[in-house]
N, CA, C and O atoms as CSV, one atom per row, in Angstrom:
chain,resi,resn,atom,element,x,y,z
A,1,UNK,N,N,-16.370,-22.370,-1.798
A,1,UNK,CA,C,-15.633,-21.122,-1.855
A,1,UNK,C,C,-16.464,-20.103,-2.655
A,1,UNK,O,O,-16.850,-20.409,-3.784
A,2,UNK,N,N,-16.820,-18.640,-1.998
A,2,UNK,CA,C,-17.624,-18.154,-2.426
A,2,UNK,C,C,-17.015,-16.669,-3.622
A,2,UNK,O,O,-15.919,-16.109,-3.586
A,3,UNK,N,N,-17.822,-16.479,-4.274
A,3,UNK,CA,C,-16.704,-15.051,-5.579
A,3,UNK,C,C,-15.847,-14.267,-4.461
A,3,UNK,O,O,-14.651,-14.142,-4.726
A,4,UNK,N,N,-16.298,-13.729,-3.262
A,4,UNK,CA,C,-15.852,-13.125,-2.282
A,4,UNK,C,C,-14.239,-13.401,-1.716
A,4,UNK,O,O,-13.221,-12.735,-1.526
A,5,UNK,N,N,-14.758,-15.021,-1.558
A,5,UNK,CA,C,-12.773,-15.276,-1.038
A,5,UNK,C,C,-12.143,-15.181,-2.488
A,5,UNK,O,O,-11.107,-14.637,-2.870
A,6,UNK,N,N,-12.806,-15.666,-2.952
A,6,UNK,CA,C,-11.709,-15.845,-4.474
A,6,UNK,C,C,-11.063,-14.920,-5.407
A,6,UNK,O,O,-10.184,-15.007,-6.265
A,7,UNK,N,N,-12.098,-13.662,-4.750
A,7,UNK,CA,C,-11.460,-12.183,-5.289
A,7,UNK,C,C,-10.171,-11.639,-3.777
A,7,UNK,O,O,-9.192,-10.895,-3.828
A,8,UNK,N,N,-10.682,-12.294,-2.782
A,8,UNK,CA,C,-9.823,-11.928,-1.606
A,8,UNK,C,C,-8.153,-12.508,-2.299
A,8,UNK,O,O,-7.198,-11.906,-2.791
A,9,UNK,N,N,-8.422,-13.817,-2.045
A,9,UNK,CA,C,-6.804,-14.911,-2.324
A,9,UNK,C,C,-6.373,-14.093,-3.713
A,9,UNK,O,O,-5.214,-13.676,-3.692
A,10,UNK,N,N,-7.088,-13.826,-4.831
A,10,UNK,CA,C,-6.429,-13.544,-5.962
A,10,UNK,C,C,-5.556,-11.559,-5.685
A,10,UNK,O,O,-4.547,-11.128,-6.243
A,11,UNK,N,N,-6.357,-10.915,-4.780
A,11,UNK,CA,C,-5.874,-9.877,-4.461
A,11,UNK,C,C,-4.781,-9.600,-3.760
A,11,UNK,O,O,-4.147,-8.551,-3.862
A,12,UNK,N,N,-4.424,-10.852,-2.761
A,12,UNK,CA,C,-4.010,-11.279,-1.852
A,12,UNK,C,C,-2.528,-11.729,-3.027
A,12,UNK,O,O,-1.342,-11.401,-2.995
A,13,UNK,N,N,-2.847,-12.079,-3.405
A,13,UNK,CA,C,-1.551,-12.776,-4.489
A,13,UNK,C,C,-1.004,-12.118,-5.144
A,13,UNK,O,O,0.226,-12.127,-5.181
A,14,UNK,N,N,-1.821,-11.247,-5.953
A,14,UNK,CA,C,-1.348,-10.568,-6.715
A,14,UNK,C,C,-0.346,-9.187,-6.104
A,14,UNK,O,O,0.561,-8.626,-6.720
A,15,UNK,N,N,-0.837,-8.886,-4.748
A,15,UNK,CA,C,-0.349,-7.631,-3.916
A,15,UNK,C,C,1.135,-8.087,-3.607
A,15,UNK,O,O,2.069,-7.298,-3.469
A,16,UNK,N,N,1.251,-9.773,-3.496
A,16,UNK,CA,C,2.550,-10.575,-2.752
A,16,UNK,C,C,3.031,-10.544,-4.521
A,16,UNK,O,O,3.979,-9.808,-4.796
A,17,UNK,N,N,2.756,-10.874,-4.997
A,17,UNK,CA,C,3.582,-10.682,-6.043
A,17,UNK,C,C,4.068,-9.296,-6.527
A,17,UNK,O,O,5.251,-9.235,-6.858
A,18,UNK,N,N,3.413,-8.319,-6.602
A,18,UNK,CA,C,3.533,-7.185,-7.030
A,18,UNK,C,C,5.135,-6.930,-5.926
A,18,UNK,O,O,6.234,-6.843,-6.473
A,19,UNK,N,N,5.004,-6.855,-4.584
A,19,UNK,CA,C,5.950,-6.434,-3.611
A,19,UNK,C,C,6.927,-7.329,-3.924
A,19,UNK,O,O,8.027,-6.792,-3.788
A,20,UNK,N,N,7.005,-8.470,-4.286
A,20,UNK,CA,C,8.207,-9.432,-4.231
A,20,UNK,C,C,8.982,-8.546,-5.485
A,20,UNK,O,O,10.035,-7.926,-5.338
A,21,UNK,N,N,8.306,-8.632,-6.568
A,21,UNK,CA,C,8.957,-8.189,-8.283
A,21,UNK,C,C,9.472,-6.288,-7.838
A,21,UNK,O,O,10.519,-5.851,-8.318
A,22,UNK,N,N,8.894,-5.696,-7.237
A,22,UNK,CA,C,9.646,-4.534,-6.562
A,22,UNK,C,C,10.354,-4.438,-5.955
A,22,UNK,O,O,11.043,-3.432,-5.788
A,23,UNK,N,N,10.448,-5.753,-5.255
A,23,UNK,CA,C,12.200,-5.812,-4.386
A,23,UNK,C,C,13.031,-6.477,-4.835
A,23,UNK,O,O,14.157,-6.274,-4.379
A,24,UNK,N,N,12.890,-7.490,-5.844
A,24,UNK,CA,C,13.325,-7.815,-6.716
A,24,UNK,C,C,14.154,-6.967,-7.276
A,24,UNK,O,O,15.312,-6.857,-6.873
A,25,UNK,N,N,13.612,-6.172,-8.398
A,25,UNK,CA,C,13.968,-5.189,-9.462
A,25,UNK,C,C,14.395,-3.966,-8.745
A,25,UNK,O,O,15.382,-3.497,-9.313
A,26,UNK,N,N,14.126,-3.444,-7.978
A,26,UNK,CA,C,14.538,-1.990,-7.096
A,26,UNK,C,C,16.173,-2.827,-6.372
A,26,UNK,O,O,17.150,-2.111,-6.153
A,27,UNK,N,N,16.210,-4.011,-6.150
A,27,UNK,CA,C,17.859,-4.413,-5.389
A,27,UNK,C,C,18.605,-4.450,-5.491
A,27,UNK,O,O,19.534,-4.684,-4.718
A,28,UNK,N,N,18.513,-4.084,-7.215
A,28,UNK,CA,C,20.138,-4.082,-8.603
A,28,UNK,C,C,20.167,-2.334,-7.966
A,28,UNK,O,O,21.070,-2.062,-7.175
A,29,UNK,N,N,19.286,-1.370,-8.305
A,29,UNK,CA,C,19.485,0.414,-8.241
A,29,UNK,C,C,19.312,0.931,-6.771
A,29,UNK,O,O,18.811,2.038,-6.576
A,30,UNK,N,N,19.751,0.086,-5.674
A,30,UNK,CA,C,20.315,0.236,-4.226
A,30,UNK,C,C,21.332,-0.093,-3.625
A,30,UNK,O,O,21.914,-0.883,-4.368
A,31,UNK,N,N,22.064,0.085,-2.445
A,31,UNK,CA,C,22.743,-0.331,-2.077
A,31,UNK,C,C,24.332,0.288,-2.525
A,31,UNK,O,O,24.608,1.477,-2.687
A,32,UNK,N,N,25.000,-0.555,-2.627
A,32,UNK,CA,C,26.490,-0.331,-2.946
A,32,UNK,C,C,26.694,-0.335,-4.194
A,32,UNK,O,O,26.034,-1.000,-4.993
A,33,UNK,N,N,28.141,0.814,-4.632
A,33,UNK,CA,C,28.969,0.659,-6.066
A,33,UNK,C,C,30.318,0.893,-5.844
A,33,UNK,O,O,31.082,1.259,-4.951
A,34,UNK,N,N,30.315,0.495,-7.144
A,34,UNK,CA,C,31.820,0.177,-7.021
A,34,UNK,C,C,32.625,1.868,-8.188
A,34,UNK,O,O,32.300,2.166,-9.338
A,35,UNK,N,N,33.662,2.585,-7.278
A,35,UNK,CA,C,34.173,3.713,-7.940
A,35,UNK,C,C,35.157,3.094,-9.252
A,35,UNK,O,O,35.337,1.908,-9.529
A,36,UNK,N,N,35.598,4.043,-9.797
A,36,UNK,CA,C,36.415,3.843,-10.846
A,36,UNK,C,C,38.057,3.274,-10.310
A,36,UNK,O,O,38.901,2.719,-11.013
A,37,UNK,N,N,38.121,3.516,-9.309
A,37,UNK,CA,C,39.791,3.428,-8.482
A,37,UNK,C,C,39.364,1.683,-7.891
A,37,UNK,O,O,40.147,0.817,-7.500
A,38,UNK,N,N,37.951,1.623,-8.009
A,38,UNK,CA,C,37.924,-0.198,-7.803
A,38,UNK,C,C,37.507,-0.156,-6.174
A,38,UNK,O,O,37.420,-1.254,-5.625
A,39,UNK,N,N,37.245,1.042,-5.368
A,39,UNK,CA,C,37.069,0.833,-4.186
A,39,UNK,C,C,35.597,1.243,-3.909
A,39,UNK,O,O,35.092,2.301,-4.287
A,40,UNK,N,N,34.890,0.133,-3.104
A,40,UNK,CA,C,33.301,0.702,-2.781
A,40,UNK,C,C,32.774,1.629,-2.051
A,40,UNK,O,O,33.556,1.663,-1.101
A,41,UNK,N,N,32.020,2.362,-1.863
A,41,UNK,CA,C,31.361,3.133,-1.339
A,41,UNK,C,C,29.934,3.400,-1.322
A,41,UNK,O,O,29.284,3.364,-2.367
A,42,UNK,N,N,29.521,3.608,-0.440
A,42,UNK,CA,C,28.031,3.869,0.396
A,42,UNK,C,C,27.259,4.907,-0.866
A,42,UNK,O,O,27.724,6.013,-1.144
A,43,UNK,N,N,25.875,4.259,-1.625
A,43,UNK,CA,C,25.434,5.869,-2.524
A,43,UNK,C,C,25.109,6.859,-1.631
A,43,UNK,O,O,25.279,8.013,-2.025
A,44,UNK,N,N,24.657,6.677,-0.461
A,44,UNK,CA,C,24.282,7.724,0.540
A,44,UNK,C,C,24.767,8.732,0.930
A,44,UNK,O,O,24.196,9.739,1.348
A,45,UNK,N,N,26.352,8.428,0.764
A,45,UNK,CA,C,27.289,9.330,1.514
A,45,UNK,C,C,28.204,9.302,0.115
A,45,UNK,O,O,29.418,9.307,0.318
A,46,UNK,N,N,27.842,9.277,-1.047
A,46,UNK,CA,C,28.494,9.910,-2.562
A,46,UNK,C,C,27.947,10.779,-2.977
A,46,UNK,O,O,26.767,10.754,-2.627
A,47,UNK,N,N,28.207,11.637,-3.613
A,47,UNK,CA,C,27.623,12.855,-3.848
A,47,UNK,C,C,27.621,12.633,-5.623
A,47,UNK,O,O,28.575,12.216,-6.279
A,48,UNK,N,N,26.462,12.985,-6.077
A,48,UNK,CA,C,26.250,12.934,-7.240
A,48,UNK,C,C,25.592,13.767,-7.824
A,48,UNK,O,O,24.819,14.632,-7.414
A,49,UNK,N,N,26.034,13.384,-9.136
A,49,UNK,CA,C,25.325,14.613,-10.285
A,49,UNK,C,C,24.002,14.584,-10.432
A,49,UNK,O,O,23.518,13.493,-10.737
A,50,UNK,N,N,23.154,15.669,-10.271
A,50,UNK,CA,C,21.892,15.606,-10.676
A,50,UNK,C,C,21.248,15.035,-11.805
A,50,UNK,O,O,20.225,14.350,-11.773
A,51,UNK,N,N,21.934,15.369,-12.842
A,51,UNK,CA,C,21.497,14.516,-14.017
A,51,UNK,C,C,21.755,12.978,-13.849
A,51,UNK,O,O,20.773,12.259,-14.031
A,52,UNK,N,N,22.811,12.444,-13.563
A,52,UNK,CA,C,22.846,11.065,-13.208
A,52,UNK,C,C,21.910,10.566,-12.339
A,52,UNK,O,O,21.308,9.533,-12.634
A,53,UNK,N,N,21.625,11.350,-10.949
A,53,UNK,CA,C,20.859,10.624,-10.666
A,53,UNK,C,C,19.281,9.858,-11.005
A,53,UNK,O,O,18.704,8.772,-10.937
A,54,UNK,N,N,19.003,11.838,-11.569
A,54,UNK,CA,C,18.065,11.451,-12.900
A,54,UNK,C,C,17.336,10.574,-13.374
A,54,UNK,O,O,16.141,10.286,-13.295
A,55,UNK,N,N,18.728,9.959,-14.174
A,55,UNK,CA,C,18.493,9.671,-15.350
A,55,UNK,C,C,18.829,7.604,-14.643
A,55,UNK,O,O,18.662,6.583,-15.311
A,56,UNK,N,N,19.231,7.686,-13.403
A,56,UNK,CA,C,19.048,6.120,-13.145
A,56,UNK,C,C,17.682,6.155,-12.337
A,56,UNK,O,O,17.292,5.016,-12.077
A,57,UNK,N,N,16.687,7.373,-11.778
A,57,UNK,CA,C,15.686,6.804,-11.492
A,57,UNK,C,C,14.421,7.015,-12.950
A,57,UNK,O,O,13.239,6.695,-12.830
A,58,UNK,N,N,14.824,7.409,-13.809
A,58,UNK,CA,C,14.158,7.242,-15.217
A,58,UNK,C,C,14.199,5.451,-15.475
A,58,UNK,O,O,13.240,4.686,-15.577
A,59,UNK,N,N,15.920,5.096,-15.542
A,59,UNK,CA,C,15.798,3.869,-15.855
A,59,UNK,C,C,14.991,2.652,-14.627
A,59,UNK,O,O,14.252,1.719,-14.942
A,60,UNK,N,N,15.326,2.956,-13.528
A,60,UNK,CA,C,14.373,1.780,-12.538
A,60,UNK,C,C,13.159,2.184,-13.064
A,60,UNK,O,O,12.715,1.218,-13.686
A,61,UNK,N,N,12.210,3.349,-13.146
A,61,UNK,CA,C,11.083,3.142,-13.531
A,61,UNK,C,C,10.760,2.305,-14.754
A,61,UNK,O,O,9.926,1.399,-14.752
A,62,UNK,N,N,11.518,2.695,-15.847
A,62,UNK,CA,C,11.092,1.727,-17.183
A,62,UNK,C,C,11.311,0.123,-16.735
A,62,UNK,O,O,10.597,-0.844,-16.998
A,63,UNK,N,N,12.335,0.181,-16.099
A,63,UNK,CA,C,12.528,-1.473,-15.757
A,63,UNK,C,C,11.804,-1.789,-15.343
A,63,UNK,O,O,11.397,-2.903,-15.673
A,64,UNK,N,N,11.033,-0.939,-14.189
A,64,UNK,CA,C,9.573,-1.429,-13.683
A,64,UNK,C,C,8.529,-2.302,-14.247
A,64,UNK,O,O,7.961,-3.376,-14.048
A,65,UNK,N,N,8.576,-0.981,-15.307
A,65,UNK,CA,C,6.708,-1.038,-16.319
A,65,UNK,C,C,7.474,-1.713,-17.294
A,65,UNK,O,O,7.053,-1.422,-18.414
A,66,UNK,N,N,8.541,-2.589,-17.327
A,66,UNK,CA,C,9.142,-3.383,-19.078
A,66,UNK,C,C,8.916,-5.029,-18.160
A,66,UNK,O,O,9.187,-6.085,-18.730
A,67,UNK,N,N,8.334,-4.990,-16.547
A,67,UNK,CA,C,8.187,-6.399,-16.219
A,67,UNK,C,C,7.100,-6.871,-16.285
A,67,UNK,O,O,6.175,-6.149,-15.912
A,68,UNK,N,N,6.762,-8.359,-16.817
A,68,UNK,CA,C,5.522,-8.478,-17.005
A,68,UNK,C,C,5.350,-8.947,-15.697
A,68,UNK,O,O,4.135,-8.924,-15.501
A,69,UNK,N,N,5.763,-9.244,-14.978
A,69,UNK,CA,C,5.461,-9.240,-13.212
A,69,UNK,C,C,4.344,-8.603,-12.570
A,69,UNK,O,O,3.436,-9.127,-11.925
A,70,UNK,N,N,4.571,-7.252,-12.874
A,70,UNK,CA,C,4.243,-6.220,-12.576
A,70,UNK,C,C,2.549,-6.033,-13.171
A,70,UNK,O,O,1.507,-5.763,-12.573
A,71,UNK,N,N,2.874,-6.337,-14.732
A,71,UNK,CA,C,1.610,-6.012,-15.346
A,71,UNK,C,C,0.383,-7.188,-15.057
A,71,UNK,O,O,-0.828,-6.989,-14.964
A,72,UNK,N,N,1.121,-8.454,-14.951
A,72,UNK,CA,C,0.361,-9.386,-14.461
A,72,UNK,C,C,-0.328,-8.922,-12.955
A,72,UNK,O,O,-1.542,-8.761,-12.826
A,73,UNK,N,N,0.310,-8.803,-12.234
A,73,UNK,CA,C,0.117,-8.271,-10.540
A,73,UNK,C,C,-1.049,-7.118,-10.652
A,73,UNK,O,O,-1.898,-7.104,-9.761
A,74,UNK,N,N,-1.096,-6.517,-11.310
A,74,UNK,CA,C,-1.722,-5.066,-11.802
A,74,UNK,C,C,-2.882,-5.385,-12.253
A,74,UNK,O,O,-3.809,-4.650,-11.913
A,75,UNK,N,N,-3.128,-6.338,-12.977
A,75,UNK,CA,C,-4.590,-7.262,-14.006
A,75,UNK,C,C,-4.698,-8.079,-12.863
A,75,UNK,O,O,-5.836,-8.517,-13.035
A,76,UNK,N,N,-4.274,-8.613,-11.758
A,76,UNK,CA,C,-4.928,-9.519,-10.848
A,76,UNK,C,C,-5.725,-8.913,-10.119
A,76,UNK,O,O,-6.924,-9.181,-10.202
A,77,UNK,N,N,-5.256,-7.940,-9.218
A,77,UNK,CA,C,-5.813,-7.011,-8.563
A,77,UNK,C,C,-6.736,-6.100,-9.323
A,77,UNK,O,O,-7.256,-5.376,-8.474
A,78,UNK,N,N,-7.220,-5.770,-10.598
A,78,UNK,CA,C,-8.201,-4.831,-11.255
A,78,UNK,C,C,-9.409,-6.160,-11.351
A,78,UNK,O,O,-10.629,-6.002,-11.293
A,79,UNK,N,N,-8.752,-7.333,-11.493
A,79,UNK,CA,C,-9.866,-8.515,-11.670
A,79,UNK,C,C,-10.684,-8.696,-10.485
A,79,UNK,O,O,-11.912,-8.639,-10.426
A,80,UNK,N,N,-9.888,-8.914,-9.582
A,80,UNK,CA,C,-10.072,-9.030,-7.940
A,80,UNK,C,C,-10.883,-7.711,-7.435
A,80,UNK,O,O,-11.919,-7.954,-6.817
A,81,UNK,N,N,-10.612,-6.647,-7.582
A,81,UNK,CA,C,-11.670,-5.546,-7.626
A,81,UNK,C,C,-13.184,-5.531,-8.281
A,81,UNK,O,O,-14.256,-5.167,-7.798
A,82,UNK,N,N,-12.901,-5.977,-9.349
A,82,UNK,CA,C,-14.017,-6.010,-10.409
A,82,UNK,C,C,-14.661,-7.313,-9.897
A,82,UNK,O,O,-15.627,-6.879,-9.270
A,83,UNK,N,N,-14.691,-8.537,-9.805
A,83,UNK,CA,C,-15.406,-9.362,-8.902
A,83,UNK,C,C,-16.231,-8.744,-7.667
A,83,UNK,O,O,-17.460,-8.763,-7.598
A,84,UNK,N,N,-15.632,-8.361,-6.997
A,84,UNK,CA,C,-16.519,-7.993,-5.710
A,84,UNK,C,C,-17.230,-7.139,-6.142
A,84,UNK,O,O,-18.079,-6.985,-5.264
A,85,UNK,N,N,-17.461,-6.396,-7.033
A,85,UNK,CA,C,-18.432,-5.155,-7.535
A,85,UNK,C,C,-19.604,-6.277,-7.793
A,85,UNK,O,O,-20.706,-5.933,-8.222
């Protein structure tokens, strides 16, 4: 096995990991909620406050960069780059 595949598979891994931990973590701040009257509804078709919305895509980002998932996935792929150089 030559530096070549081994920077391939590790890039290769790290890219599948990176996408898994983003759908992961992005699957809690999609989809459905639940109103105050206890009945669900679509976020698509709720109309919301600008600042709220805001301020929950402030929080998915930090949740992002607070996974070491992410940072690991991020150092695989800069390694995997830096090999083939």
């Amino acid at each position: 096995m030559t530096l070549a595949q081994i920077s391939d598979y590790l890039f290769l891994g790290s890219l599948g990991l990176l996408i898994v931990t983003l759908f992961v973590k992005g699957r809690g701040m999609l989809g459905y909620m639940v109103d105050e009257s206890g009945a669900t509804t679509d976020l698509q078709l709720k109309e919301h406050n600008h600042l709220e919305v805001t301020k929950n895509q402030d929080t998915f980002v930090r949740t992002i960069f607070k996974s070491y998932f992410v940072w690991i996935s991020i150092i695989g792929m800069i390694t995997a780059i830096l090999i083939t150089l």
